[in-house]
TIBA-381731 format. One record per atom (N, C-alpha, C): x, y, z; residue in three letters. Coordinates in steps of 0.1 Angstrom, whole numbers, plus 5000, padded with zeros to 4 digits. Example, Ala and Ser with C-alpha at 12.3 -4.5 7.8 and 13.67 -1.06 7.14 Angstrom:
# TIBA-381731
513249435078ALA;512349555078ALA;513249675078ALA;512849785071SER;513749895071SER;512950005079SER;
//
This chain:
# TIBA-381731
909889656131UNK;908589616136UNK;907589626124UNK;906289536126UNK;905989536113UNK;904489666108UNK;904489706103UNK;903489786099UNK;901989726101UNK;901489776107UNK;900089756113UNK;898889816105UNK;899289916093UNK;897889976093UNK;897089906084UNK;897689766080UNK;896289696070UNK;895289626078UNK;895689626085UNK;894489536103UNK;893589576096UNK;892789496103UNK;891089516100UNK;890789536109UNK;889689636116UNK;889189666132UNK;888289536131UNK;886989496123UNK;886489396119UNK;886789316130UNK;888189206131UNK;888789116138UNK;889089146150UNK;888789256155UNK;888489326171UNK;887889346172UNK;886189276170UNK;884989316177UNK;884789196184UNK;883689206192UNK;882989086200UNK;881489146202UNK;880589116206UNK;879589126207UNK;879289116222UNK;878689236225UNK;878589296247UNK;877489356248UNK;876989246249UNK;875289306253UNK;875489406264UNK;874489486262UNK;874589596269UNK;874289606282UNK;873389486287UNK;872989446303UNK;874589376310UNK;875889376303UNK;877089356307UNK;877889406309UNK;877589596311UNK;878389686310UNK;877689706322UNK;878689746333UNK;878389736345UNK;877789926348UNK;876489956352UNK;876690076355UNK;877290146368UNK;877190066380UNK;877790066393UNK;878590026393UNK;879590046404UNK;880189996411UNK;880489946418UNK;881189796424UNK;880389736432UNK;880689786447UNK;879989746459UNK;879889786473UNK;881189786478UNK;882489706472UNK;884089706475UNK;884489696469UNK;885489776466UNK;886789786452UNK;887089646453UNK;888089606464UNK;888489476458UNK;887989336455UNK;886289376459UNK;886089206454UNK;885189196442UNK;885889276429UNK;885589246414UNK;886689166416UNK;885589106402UNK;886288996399UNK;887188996393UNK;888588876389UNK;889488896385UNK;889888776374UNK;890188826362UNK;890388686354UNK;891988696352UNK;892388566352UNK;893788546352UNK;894188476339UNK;895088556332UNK;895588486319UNK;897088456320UNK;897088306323UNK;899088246322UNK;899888296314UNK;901088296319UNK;901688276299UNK;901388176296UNK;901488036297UNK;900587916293UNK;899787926287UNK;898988016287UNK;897588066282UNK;896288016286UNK;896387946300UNK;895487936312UNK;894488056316UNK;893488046314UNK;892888146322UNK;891688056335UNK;892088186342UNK;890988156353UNK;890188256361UNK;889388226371UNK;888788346376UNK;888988336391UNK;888788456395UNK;889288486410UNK;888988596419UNK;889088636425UNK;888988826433UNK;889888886430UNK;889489016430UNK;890989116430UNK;891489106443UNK;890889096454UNK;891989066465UNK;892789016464UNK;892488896455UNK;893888816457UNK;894988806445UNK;894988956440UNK;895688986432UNK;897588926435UNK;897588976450UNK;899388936454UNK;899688836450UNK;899088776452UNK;899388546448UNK;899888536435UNK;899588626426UNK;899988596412UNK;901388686408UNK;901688766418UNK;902788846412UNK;904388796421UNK;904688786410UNK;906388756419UNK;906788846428UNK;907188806445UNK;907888876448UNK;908688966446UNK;909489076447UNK;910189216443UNK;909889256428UNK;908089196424UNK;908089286412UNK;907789466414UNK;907389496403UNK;906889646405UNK;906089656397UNK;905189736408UNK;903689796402UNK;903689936391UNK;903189956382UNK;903390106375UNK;901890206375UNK;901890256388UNK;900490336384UNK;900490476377UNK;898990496374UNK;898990646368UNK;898190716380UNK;898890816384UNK;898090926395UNK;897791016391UNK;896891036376UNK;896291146375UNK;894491136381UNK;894391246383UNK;892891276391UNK;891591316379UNK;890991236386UNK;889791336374UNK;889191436380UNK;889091546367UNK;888691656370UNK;886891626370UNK;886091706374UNK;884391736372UNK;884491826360UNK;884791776351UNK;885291826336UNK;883791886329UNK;882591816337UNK;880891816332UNK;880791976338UNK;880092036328UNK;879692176331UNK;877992196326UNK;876592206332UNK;875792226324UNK;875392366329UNK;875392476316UNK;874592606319UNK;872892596313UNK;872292656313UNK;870792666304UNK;870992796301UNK;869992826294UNK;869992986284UNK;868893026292UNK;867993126290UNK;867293176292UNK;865993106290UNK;866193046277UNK;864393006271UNK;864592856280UNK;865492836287UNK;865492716292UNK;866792606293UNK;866692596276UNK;867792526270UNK;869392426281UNK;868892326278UNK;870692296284UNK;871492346277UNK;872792376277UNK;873692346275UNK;875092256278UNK;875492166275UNK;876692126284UNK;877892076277UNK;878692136290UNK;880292176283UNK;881092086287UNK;881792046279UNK;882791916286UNK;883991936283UNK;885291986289UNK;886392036291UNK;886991906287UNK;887891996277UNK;889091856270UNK;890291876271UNK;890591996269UNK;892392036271UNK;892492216274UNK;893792246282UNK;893692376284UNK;894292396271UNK;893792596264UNK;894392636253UNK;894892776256UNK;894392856268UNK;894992966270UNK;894692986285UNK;895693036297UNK;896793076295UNK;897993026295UNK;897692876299UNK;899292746293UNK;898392616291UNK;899392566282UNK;898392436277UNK;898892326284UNK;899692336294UNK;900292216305UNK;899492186314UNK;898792056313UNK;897592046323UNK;897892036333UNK;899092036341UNK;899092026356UNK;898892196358UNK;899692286352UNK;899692456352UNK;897992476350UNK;897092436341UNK;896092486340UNK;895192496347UNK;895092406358UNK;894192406369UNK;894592506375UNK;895492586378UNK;896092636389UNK;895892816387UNK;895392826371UNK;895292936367UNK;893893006374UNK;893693176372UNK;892293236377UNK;891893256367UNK;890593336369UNK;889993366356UNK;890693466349UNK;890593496336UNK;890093426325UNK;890893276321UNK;889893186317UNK;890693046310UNK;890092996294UNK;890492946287UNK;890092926276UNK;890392736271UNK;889692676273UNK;889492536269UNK;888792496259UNK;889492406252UNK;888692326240UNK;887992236245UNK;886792206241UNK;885192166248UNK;884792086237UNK;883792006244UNK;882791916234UNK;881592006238UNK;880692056234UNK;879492136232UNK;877992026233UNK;877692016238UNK;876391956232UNK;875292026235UNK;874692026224UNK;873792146216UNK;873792246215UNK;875292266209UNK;875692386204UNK;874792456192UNK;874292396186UNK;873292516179UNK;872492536182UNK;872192556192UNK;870992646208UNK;871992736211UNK;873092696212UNK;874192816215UNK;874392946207UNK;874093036206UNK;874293136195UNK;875693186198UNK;875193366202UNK;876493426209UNK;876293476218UNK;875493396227UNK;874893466242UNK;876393376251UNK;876393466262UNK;876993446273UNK;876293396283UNK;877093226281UNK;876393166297UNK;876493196305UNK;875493146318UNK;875893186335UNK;875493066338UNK;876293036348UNK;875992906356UNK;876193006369UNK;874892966381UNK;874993026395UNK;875792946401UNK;876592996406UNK;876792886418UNK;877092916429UNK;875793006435UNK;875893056446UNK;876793216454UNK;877693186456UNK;878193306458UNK;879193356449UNK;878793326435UNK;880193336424UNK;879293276409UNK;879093346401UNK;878893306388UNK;879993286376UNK;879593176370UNK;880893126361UNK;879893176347UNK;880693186342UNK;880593206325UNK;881093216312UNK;880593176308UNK;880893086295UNK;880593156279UNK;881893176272UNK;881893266259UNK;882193126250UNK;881093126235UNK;881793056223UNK;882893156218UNK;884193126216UNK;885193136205UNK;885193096195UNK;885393006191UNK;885992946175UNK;885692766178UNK;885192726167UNK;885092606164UNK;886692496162UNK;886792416166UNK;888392366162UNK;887892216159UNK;887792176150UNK;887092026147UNK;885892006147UNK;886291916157UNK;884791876164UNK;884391916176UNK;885391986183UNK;885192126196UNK;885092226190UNK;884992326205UNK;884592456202UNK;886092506214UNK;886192636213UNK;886792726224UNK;886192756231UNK;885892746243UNK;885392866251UNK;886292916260UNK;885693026263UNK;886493136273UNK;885493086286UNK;885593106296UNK;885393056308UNK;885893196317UNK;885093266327UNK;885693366336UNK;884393346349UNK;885293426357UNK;884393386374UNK;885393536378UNK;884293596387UNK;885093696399UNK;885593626410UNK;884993536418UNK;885793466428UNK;887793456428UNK;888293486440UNK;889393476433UNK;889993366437UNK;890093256431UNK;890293136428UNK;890593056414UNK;891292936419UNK;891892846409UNK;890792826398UNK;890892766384UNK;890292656376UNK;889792526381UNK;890392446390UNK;890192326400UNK;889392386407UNK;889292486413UNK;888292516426UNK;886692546418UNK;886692646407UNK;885692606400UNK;884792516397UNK;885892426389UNK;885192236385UNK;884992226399UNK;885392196407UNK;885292116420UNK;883692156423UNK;883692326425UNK;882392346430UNK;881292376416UNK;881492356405UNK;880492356396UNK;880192296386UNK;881692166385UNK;881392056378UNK;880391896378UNK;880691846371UNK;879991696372UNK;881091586367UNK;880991466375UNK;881991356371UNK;881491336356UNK;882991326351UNK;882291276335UNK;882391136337UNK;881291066338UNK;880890906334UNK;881090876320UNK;881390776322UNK;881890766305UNK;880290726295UNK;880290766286UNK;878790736280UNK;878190666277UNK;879090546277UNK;877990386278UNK;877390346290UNK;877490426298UNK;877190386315UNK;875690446315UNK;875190546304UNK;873990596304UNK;873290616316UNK;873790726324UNK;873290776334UNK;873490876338UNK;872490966343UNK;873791076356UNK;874591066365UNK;875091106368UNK;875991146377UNK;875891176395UNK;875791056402UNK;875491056414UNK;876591116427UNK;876291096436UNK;876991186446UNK;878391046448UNK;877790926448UNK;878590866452UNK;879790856441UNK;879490866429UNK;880490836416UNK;881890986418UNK;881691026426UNK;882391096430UNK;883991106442UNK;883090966447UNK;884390916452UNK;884790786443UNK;883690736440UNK;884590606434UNK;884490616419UNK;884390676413UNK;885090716398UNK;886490766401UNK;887290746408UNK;888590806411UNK;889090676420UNK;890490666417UNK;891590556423UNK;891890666438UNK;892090576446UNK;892990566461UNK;893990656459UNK;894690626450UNK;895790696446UNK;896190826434UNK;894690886434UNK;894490996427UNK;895491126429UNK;896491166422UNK;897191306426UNK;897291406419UNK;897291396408UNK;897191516401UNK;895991566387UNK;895691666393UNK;894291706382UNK;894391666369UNK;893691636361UNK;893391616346UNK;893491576337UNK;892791436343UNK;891591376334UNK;890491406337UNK;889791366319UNK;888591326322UNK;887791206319UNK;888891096322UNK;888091006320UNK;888990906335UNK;888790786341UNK;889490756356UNK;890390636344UNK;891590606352UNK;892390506350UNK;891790386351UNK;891090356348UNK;890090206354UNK;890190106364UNK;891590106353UNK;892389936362UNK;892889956377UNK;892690066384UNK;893490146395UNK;891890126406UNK;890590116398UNK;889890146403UNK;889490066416UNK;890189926415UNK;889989806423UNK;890889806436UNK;891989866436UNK;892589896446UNK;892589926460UNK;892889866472UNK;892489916485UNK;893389936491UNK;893589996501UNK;894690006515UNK;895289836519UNK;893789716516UNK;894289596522UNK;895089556511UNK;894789556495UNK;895789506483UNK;897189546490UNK;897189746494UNK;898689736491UNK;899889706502UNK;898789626521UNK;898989626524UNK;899789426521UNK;898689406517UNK;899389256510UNK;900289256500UNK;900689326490UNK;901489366480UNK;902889406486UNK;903089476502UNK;903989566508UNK;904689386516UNK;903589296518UNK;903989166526UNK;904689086517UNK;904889136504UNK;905689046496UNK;906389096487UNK;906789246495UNK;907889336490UNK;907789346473UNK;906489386472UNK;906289476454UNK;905789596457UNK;906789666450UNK;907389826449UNK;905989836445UNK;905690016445UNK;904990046433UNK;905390166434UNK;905190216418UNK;905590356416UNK;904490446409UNK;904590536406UNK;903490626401UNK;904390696393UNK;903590756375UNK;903790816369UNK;902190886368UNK;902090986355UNK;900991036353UNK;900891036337UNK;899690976331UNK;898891036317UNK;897191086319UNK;897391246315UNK;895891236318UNK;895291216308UNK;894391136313UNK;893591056305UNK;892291156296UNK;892191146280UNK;891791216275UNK;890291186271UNK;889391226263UNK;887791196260UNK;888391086250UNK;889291096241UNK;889790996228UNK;889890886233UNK;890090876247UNK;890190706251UNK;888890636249UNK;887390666246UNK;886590636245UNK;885790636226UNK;887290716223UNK;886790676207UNK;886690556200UNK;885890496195UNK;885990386186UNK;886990396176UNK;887290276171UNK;888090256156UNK;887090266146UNK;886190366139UNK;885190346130UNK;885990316117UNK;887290376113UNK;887590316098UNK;887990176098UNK;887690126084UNK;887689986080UNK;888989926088UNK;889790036082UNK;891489956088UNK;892190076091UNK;892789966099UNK;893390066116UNK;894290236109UNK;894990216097UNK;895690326090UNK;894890456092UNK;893690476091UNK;892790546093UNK;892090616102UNK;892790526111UNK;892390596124UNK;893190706133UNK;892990816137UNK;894290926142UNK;893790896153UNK;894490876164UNK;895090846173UNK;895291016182UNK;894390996202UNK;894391116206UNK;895291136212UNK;896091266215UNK;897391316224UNK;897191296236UNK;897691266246UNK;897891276262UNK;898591346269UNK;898591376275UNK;900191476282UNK;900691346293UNK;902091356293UNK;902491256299UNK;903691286314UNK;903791276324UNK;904891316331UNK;905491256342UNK;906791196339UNK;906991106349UNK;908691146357UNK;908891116366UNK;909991136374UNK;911091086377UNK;912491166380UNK;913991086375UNK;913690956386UNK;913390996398UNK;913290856402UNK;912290736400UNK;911490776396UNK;910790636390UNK;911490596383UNK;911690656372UNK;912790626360UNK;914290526371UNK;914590546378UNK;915390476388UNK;915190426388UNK;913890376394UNK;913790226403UNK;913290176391UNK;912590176379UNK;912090076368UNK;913690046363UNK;914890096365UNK;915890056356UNK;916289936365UNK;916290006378UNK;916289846392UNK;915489736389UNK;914489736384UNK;913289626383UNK;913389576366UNK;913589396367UNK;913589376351UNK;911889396347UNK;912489406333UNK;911189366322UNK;910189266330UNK;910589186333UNK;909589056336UNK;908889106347UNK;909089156355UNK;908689176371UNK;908289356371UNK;907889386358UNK;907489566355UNK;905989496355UNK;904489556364UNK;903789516359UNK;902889626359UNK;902389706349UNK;901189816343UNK;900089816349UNK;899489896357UNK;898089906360UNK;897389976351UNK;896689936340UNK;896190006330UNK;896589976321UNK;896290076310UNK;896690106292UNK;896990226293UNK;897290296307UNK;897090416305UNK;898590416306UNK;899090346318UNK;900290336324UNK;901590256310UNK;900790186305UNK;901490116295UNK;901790166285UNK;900690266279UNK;901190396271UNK;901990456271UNK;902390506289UNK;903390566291UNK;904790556292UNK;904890366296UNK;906290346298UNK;906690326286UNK;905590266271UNK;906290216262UNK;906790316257UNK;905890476257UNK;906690606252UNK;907890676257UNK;908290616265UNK;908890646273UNK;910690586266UNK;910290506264UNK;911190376255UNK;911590486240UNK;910290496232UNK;910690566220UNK;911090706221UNK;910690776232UNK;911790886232UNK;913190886240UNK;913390766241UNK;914790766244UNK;915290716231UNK;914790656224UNK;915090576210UNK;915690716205UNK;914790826200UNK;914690896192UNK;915491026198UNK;916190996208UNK;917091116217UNK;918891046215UNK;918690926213UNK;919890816211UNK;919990866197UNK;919590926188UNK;919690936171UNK;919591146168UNK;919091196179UNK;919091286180UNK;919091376193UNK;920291396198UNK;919691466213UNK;918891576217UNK;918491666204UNK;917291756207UNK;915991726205UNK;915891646200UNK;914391486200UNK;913691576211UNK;912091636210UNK;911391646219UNK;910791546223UNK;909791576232UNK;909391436242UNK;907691476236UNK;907391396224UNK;905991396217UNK;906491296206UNK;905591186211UNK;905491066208UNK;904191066196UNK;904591026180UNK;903191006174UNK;902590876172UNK;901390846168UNK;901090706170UNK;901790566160UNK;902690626148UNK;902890556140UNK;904290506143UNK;905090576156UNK;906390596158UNK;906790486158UNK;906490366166UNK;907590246170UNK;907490196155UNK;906390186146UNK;906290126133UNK;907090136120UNK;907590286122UNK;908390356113UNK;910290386118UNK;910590426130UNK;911690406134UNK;911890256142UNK;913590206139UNK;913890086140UNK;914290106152UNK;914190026161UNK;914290036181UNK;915889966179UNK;916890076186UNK;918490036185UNK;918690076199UNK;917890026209UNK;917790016223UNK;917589926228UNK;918289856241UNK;917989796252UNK;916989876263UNK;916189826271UNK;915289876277UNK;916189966288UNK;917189916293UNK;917989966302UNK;917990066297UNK;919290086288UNK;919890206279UNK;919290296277UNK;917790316277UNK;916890376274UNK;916290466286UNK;916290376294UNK;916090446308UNK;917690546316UNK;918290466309UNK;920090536309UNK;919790666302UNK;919890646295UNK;919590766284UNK;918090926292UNK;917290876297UNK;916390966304UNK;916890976314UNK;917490906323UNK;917690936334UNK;919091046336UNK;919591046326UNK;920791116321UNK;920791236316UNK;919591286310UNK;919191396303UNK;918491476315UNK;918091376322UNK;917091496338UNK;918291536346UNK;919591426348UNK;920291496358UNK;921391596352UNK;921691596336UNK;922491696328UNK;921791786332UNK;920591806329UNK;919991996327UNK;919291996342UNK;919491906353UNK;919291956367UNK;917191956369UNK;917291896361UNK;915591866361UNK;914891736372UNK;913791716374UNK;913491596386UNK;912391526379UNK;911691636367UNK;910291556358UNK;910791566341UNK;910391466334UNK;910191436323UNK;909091486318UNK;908291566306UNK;907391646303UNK;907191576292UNK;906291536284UNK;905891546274UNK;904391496267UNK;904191466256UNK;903091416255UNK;903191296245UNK;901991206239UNK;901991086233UNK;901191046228UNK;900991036212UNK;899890956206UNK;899690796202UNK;901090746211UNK;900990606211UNK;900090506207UNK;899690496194UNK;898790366195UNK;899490176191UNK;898990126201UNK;899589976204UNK;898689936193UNK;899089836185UNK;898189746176UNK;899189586178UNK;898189506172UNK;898689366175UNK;900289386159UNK;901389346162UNK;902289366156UNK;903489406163UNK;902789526178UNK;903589556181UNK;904689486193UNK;906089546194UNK;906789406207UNK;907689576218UNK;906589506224UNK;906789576244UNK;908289576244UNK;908389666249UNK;909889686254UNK;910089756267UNK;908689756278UNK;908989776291UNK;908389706299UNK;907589646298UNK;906489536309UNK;906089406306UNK;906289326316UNK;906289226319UNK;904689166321UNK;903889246326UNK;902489216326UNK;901789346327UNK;900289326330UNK;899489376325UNK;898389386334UNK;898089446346UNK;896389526349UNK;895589546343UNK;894189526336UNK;893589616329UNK;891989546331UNK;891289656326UNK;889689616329UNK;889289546314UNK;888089526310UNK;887689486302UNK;887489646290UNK;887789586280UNK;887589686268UNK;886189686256UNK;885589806251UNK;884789796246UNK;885489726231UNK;884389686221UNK;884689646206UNK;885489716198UNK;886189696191UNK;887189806185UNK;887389906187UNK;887689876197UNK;888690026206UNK;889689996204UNK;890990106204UNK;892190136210UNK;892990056216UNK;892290036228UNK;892189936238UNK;892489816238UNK;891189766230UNK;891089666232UNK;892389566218UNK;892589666208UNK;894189656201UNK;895289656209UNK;895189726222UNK;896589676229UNK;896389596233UNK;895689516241UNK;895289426247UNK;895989256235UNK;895389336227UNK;895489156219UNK;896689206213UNK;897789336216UNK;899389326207UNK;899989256219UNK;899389236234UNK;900089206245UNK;899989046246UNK;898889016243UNK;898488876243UNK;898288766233UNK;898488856221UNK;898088756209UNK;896488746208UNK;896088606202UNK;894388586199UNK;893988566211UNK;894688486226UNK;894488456234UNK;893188566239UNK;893488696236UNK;892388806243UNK;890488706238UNK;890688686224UNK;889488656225UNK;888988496230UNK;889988456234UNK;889388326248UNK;889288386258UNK;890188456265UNK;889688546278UNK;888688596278UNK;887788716264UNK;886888766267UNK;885788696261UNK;885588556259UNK;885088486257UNK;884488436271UNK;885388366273UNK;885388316289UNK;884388416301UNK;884888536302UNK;884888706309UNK;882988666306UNK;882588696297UNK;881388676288UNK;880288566296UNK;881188456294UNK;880288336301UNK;880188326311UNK;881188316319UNK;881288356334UNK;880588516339UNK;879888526337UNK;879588666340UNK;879888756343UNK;881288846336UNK;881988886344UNK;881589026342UNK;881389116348UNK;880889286344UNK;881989366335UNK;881389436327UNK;882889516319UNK;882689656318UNK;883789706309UNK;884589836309UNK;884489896322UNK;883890026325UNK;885190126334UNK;884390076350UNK;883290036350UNK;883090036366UNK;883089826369UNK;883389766357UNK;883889656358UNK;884889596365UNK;884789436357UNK;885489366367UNK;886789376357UNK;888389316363UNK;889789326361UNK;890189246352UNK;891189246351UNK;892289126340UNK;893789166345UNK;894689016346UNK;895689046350UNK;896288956337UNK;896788956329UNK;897488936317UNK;899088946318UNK;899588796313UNK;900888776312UNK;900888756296UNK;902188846289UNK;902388746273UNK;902488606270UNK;902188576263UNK;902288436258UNK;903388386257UNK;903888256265UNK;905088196262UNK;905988186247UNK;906688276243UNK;907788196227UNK;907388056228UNK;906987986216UNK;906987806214UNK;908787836210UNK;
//
């Protein structure tokens, strides 16, 4: 595969006025809009209701069921001051984010801080009624901080956020955080705590989609990546080599892993970039378990670029599905700094869910490794037609481009 890091981010911008970034929601998941890209390389526009019409019979759906946490914490100091804390990953007493919610006080998370130099070394309090939470600086780690976090109530980390957090809205949506963003910043099919940022492409989803999707017998399965703050980082260096790429925790199950080995390539179809992340890493740690059987399950972003892929998609899923029932296991653990850039060639899915992406993102690089240039007629198109974008936006259902 070919080496990607001389890209220019440059050739992945577009120009999004800001009155096109949807701040709402709209009044029904499923009637955003939906642009449809052929392999032909047809596009058109549509509803997400009528997403079924486009997908073959006995294909399969791939969702991500992680949950967002209320990751938003704001204390004030004394003289006033906000402070606010925004939870990024557990660091003590286990760093496995399904374990970390589940933990009591004391907890220790790496945080984004904002206006941390109002912060000295006072100890926050946030009231919250019958239970005060509080908040210690530790140690700086980059561009986070540590904090220690404790409560007397005796109760989980989740029950905390729940009762003293805020939905993290993602920051181009430039707003607070309303009562209602609380149910619908989160998919139908939300199960497990932690993210903080929602799956997007999941967001469109209803009871009636999946009862029309169940009328033309397409599976769907569910894995989990929780979605991290880095999904919202820009590509700021010139060329893409430069850019590091954020970790996810990733975990999926021997029987999913089953039924995707049942369903071909063509008929695999990703809700997200989240989900697509997951299955393609899913591929290179079986690559890299085929050449080494003690291979952990941490995927870095340069991997498919630098090791040569001596797998069939099957064999791969052979290979996982073989390692869970040797050591008597039912989940797959690991994590992934997968980054997709145009160069790279899919080796689990057949199409593609996804919302609209901001300018030189991440993102919006997988998007055009999936599609070729074609992305910038779609989001050209997306543009003129009015279509709303990124997270509380309208959809895209993306097939590859036919081989000439």
């Amino acid at each position: 595969m070919q080496k990607p890091g001389k890209l220019s981010i440059a050739d992945y911008s577009y120009d999004l006025p800001h009155d096109r970034i949807a701040r709402y929601p709209l009044k029904n998941r499923d009637e955003s809009k939906l642009l449809v890209s052929s392999p032909e390389g047809a596009i058109r526009e549509d509803r997400f209701y009528n997403l079924p019409g486009y997908l073959e019979d006995n294909s399969m759906l791939v969702y991500n069921n992680t949950k967002v946490v209320q990751a938003r914490l704001k204390f004030h100091k004394t003289t006033g001051a906000e402070i606010e804390i925004f939870c990024l990953e557990p660091i003590e007493p286990v760093t496995v984010v399904d374990q970390a919610f589940e933990q009591p006080s004391p907890v220790v998370w790496k945080c984004f801080v904002k206006n941390a130099r109002k912060w000295k070394d006072q100890i926050l309090r946030l009231d919250m009624g019958q239970d005060i939470l509080y908040a210690e600086k530790i140690k700086m780690d980059g561009d986070a901080w540590w904090v220690k976090f404790s409560w007397d109530k005796k109760c989980s980390w989740a029950e905390i956020l729940e009762e003293a957090g805020r939905v993290p809205l993602p920051p181009y949506i430039k707003r607070e955080d309303e009562p209602d963003d609380k149910l619908r910043y989160q998919t139908v099919f939300a199960e497990r705590d932690g993210s903080v940022a929602a799956p997007t492409a999941g967001l469109h989803f209803t009871d009636k989609i999946f009862s029309a999707l169940d009328a033309k017998n397409i599976q769907r399965i569910s894995l989990t990546l929780h979605v991290g703050a880095g999904t919202f980082k820009p590509v700021s260096s010139e060329k893409i080599e430069h850019h590091e790429m954020h970790q996810e925790q990733v975990l999926v199950s021997r029987n999913e892993l089953q039924k995707l080995l049942n369903t071909s390539k063509d008929k695999t179809i990703a809700v997200g970039t989240t989900s697509v992340r997951t299955l393609e890493s899913l591929y290179w740690y079986a690559n890299a378990l085929a050449q080494d059987p003690d291979s952990g399950f941490v995927i870095n972003q340069w991997q498919p670029y630098n090791d040569k892929a001596i797998l069939s998609r099957e064999e791969a899923l052979q290979i996982l599905i073989h390692k869970l029932k040797k050591e008597d296991r039912e989940y797959l653990q690991g994590a992934t700094s997968l980054m997709i850039v145009p160069g790279y060639e899919y080796k689990m899915i057949g199409g593609m869910i996804t919302n609209f992406h901001q300018p030189k993102s991440t993102l919006l690089l997988l998007v055009a490794a999936f599609i070729g240039d074609n992305w910038k007629k779609a989001y050209q198109f997306a543009l003129d037609k009015d279509f709303r974008f990124l997270s509380y936006g309208d959809s895209c259902l993306f097939f590859p481009a036919k081989k000439k």
